[in-house]
LODO-702799 format. One line per field, with one value per residue (C-alpha): residue number from 1; x, y, z; residue in one letter. Coordinates in nm, 3 decimals, padded with zeros to 5 digits, always signed. Example, Ala and Ser with C-alpha at 12.3 -4.5 7.8 and 13.67 -1.06 7.14 Angstrom:
2
resi c(1/2)
east c(+01.230/+01.367)
north c(-00.450/-00.106)
up c(+00.780/+00.714)
resn c(a/s)
This chain:
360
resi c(1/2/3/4/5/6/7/8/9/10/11/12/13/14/15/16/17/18/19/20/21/22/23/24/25/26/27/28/29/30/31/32/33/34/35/36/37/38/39/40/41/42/43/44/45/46/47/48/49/50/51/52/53/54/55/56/57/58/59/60/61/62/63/64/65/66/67/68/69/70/71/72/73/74/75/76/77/78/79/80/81/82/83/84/85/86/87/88/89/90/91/92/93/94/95/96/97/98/99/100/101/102/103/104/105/106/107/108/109/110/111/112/113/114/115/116/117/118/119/120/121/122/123/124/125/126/127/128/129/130/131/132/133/134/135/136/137/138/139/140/141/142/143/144/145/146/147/148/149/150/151/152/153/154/155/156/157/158/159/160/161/162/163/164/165/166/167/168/169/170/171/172/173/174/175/176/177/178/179/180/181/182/183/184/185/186/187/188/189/190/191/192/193/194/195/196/197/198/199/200/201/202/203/204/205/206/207/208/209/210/211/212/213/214/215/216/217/218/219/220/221/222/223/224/225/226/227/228/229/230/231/232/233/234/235/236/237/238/239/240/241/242/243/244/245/246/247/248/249/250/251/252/253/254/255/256/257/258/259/260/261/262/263/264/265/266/267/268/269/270/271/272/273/274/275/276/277/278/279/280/281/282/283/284/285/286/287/288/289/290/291/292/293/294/295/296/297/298/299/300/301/302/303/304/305/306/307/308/309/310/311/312/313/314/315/316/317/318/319/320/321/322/323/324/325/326/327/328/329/330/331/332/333/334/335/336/337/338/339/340/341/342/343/344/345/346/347/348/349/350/351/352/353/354/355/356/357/358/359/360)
east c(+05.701/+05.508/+05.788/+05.703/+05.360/+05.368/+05.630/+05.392/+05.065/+05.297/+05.344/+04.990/+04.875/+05.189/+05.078/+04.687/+04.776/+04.920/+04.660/+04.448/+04.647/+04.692/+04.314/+04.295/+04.519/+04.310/+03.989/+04.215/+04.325/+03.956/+03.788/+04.048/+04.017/+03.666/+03.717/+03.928/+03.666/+03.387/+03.637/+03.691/+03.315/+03.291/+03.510/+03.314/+03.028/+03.142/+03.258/+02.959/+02.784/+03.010/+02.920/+02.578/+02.612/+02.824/+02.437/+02.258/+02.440/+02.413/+02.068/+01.964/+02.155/+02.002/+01.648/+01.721/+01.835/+01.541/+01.317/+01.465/+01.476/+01.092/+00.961/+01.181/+01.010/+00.657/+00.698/+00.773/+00.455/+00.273/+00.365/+00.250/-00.033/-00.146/-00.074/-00.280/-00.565/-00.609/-00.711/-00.885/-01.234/-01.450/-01.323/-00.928/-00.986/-01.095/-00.858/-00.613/-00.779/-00.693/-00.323/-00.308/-00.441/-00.221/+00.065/-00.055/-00.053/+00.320/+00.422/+00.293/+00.403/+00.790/+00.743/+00.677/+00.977/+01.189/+01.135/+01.348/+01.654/+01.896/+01.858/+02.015/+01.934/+01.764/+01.918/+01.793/+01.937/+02.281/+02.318/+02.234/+02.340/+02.600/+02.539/+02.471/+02.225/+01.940/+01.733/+01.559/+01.593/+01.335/+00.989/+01.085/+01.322/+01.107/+00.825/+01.006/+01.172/+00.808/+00.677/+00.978/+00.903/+00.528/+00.648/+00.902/+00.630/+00.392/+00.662/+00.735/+00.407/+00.359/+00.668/+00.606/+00.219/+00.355/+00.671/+00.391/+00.209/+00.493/+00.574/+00.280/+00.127/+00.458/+00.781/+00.790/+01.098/+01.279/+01.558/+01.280/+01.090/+01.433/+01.460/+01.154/+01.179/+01.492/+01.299/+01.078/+01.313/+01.516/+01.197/+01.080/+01.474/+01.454/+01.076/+01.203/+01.531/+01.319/+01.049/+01.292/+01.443/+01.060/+00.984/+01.307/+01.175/+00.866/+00.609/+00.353/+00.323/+00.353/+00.231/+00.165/+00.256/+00.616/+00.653/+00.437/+00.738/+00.960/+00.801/+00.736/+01.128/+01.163/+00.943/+01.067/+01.381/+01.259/+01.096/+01.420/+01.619/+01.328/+01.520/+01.361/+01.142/+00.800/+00.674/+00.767/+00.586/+00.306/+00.283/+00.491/+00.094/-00.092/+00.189/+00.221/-00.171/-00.161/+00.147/-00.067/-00.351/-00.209/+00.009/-00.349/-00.481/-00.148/-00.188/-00.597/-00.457/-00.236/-00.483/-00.725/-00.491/-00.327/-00.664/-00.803/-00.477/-00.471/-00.823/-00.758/-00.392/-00.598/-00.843/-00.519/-00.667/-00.373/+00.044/+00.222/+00.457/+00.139/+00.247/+00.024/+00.027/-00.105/-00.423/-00.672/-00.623/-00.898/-00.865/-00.954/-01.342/-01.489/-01.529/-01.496/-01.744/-01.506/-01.173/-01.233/-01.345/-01.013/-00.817/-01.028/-01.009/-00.609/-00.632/-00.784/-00.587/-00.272/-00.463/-00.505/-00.161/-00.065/-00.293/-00.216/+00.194/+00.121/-00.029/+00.250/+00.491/+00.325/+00.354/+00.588/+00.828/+00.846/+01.220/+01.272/+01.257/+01.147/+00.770/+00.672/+00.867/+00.658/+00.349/+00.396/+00.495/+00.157/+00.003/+00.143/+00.082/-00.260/-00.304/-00.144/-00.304/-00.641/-00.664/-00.562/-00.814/-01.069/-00.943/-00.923/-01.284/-01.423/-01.261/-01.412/-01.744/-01.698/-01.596/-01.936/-02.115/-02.024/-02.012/-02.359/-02.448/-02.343/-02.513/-02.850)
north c(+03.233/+02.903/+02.813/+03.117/+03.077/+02.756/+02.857/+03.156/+02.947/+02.665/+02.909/+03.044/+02.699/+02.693/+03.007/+02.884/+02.566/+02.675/+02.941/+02.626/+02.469/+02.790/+02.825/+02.440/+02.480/+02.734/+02.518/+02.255/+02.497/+02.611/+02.301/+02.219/+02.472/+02.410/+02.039/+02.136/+02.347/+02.110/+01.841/+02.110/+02.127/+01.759/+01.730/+01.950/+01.796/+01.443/+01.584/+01.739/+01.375/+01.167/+01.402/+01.388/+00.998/+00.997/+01.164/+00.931/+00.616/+00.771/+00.876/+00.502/+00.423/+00.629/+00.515/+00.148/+00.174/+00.419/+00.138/-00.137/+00.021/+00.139/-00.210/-00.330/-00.062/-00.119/-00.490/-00.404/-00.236/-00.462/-00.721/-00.488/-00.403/-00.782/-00.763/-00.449/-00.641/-00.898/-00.660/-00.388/-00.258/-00.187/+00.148/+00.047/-00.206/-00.024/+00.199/-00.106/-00.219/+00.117/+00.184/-00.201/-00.104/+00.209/-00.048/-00.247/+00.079/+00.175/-00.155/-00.118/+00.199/+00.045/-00.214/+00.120/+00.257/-00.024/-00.082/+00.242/+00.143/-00.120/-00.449/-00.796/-01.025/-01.347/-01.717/-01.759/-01.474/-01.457/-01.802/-01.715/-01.373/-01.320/-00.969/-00.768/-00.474/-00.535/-00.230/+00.000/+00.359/+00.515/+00.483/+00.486/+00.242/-00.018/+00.058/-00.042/-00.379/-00.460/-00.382/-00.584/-00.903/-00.912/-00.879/-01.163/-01.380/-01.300/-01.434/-01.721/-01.808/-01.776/-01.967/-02.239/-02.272/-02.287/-02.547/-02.758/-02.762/-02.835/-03.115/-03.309/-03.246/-03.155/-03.304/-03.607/-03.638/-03.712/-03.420/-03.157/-03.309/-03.227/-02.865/-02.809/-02.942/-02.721/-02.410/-02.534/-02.531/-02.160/-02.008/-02.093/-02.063/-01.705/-01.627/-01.720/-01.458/-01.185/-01.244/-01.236/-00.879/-00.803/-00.862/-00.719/-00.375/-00.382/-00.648/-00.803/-01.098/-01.339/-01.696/-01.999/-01.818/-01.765/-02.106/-02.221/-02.132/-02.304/-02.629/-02.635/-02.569/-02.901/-03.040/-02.923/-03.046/-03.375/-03.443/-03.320/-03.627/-03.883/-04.113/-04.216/-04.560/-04.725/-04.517/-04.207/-04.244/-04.343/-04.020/-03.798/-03.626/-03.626/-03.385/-03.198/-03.156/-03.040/-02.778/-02.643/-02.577/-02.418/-02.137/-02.111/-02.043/-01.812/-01.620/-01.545/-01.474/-01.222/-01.000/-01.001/-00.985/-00.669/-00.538/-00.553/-00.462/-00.101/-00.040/-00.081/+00.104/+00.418/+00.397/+00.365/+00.041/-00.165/-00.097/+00.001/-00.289/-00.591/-00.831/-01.079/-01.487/-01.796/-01.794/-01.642/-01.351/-01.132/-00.783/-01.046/-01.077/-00.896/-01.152/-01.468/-01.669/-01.605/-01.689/-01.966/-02.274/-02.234/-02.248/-02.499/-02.741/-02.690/-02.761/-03.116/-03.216/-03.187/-03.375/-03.623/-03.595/-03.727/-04.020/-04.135/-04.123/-04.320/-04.554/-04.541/-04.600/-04.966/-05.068/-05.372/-05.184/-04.887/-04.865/-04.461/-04.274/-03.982/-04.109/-04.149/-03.804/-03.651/-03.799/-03.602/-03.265/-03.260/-03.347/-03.072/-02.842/-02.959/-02.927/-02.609/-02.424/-02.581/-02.550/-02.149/-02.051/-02.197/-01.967/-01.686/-01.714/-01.795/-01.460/-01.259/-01.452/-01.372/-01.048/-00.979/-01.074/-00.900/-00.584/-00.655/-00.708/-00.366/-00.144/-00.324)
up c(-03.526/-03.479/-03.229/-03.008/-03.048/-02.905/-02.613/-02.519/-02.535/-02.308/-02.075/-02.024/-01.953/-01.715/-01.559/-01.540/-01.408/-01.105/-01.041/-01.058/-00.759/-00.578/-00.588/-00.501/-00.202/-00.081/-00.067/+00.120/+00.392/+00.438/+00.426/+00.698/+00.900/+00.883/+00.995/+01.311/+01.430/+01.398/+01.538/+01.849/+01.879/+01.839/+02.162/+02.368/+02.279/+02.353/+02.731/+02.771/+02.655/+02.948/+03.169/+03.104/+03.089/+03.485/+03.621/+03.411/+03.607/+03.899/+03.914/+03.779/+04.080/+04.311/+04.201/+04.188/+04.552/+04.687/+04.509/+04.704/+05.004/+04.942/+04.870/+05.192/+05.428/+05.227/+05.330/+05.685/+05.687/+05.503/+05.818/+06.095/+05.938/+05.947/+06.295/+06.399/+06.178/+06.427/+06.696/+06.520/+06.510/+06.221/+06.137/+06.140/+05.994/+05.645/+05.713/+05.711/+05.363/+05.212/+05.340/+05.133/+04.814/+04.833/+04.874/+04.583/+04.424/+04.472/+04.375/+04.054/+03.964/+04.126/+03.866/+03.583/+03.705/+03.681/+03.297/+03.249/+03.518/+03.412/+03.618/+03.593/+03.379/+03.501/+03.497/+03.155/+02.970/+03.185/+03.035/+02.687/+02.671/+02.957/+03.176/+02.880/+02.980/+02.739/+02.944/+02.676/+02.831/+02.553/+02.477/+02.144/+02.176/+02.345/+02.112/+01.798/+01.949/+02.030/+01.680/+01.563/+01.784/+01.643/+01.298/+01.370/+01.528/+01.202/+00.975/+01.117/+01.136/+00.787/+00.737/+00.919/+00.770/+00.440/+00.544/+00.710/+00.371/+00.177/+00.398/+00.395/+00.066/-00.148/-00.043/+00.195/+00.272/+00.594/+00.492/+00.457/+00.779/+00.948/+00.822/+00.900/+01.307/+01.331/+01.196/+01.498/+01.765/+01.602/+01.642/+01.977/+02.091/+01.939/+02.081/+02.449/+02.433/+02.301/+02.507/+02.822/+02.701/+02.638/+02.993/+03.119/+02.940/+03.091/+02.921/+03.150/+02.990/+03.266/+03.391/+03.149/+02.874/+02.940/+03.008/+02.688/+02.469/+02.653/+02.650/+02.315/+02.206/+02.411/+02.243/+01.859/+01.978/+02.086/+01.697/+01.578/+01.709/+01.646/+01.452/+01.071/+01.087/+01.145/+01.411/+01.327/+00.946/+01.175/+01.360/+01.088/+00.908/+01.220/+01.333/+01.038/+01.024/+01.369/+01.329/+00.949/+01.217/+01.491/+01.239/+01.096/+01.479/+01.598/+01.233/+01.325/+01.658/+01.550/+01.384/+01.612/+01.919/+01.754/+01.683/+02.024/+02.215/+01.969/+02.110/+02.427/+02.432/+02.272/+02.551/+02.770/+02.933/+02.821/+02.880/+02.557/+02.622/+02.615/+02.359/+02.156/+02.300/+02.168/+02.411/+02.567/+02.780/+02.975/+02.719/+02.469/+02.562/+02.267/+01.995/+02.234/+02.038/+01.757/+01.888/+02.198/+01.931/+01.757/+02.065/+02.262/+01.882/+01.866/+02.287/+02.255/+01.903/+02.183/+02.388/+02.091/+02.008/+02.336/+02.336/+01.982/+02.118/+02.432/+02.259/+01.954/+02.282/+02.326/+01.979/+01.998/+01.741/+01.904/+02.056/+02.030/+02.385/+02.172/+02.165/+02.530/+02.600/+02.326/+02.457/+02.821/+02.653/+02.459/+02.746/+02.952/+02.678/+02.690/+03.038/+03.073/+02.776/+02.874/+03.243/+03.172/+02.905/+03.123/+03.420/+03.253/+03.096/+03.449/+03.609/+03.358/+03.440/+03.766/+03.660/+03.477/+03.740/+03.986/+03.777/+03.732/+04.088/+04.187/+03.897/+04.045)
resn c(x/x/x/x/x/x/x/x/x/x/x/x/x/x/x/x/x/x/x/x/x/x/x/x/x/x/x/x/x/x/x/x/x/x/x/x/x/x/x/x/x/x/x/x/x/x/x/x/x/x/x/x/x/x/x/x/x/x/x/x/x/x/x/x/x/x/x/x/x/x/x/x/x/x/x/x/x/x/x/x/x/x/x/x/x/x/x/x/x/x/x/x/x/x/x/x/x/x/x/x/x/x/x/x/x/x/x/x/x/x/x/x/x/x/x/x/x/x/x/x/x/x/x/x/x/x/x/x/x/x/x/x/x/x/x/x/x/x/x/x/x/x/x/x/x/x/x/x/x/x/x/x/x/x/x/x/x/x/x/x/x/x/x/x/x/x/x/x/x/x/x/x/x/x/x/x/x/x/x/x/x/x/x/x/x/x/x/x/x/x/x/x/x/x/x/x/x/x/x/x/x/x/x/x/x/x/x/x/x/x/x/x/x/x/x/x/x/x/x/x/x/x/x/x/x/x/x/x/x/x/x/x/x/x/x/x/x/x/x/x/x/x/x/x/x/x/x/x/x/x/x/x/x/x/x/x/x/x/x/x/x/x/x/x/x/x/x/x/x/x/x/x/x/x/x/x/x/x/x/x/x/x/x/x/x/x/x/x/x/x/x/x/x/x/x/x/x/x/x/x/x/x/x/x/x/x/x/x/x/x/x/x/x/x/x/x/x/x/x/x/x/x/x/x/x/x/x/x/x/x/x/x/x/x/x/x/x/x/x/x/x/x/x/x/x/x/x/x/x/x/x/x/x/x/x/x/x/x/x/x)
């Protein structure tokens, strides 16, 4: 009896076994069929997607062309007009003045459209890059890569403060003075490509300040291969004091860069694509008494940094090219963040007073 017992309970877990994998089966074939029609979907979708993506091209090539053949025409016009100038009376003559600022206009709002239409890159990015399309077709899109580069910058800066610190104060060591230089030329290496895709999608930063970066990865890459000796110890914590003070300067900058440029973007004064720099720019008035010391102290310690190396690059032990070459890239960057700040503060004097000559 125990035998049968155990054949007939042997074959009901026989029986529910396979109603298991009938049932099982079942769910496979329906989750399948499910799959193939999604994956059908899927496929229709996708054509409907490269379709979409064949009028995308060719309406970003139909607008790049009806650009370039608008600025050609606009130009044409531009020269005429200069001609009729020379013979017109009073009345064509503002009439001339506003057809130009309509001009002006339209070249403007070309350069708007443009930030949404592919383009080539320039020299420095087809070197770096190769023809990669680094065009941002979204607001969104060019939005958070902006975010993303002022975070970056903010980092760094702290970074850099705190290797500075650690430098001079902590660990002086040539190693760690080596790290540190090569953090110096990564970031300003980095800063250039971004800021080249930045203005690629639309940034108006422009001027002094595009070159600024540059100059200073040449120079970063200069105190990278200063050889270790006499005249570098002699120079080593004037630089490091000067690099602690300038992250402090770019990290006040930051904040109250980022702070002007959101009150000016919700006034819609300002493009959503204006970046931060490390100077003085014209939206930057309120607070000036706050701000221009710092930049006009860290202008003139390059300016003493470039004195102190030219006269390092007498010294009778001095053999290293890497002095005298340092000692003319402060001085440009002296020069060239000096001789801009001081423009820019006498347009907006200029500015003010002519503002003030109309209201009276």
């Amino acid at each position: 009896m125990d035998g049968v017992a155990a054949d007939c309970g042997g074959e009901r877990r026989t029986q529910g076994n396979r109603g298991q994998d009938t049932m099982s089966l079942q769910w496979c074939q329906a989750e399948w069929d499910e799959i193939e029609q999604e994956y059908r979907q899927l496929q229709e979708t996708h054509k409907v997607y490269k379709h979409k993506l064949d009028e995308l091209t060719n309406l970003q090539t139909i607008c790049s062309s009806s650009i370039s053949k608008q600025r050609k025409r606009l130009w044409e016009l531009e020269e005429n007009l200069s001609l009729c100038a020379k013979s017109s009376d009073q009345n064509e003559a503002e009439h001339i003045k506003a057809v130009r600022m309509q001009i002006k206009e339209k070249q403007h709002v070309f350069f708007d459209m443009e930030a949404y239409l592919p383009k080539k890159n320039g020299l420095y990015l087809n070197l770096v890059l190769g023809n990669v399309n680094v065009t941002l077709l979204n607001n969104q899109a060019k939005f958070a890569y902006k975010d993303e580069y002022e975070k970056f910058k903010l980092c760094m800066t702290i970074i850099l403060l705190l290797g500075a610190i650690t430098c001079k104060f902590l660990l002086n060591y040539r190693v760690i003075d080596e790290i540190f230089n090569f953090l110096l030329v990564w970031y300003y290496c980095t800063l250039t490509i971004r800021e080249s895709i930045l203005i690629t999608n639309g940034s108006r930063i422009k001027g002094w300040w595009v070159s600024h970066h540059y100059v200073s990865t040449f120079l970063s890459g200069v105190m990278l291969t200063w050889p270790d000796g006499l005249i570098y110890h002699m120079f080593r914590n004037q630089f490091l004091a000067f690099s602690i003070y300038q992250s402090f300067v770019q990290f006040l900058q930051y904040y109250y860069q980022s702070g002007c440029l959101y009150r000016l973007r919700a006034l819609g004064e300002r493009n959503q694509m204006d970046l931060t720099v490390e100077g003085f720019q014209s939206w930057m008035w309120r607070g000036l008494t706050f701000l221009l010391p710092f930049l006009f102290f860290g202008h003139f310690w390059q300016l003493y940094n470039a004195i102190t190396l030219f006269q390092l690059a007498r010294h009778k032990d001095c053999k290293e090219w890497q002095v005298f070459m340092l000692a003319l890239t402060f001085l440009v960057l002296f020069l060239g963040n000096f001789l801009t700040t001081l423009r820019v503060v006498h347009q907006k004097f200029q500015n003010n007073k002519e503002k003030i000559t109309k209201e009276e």
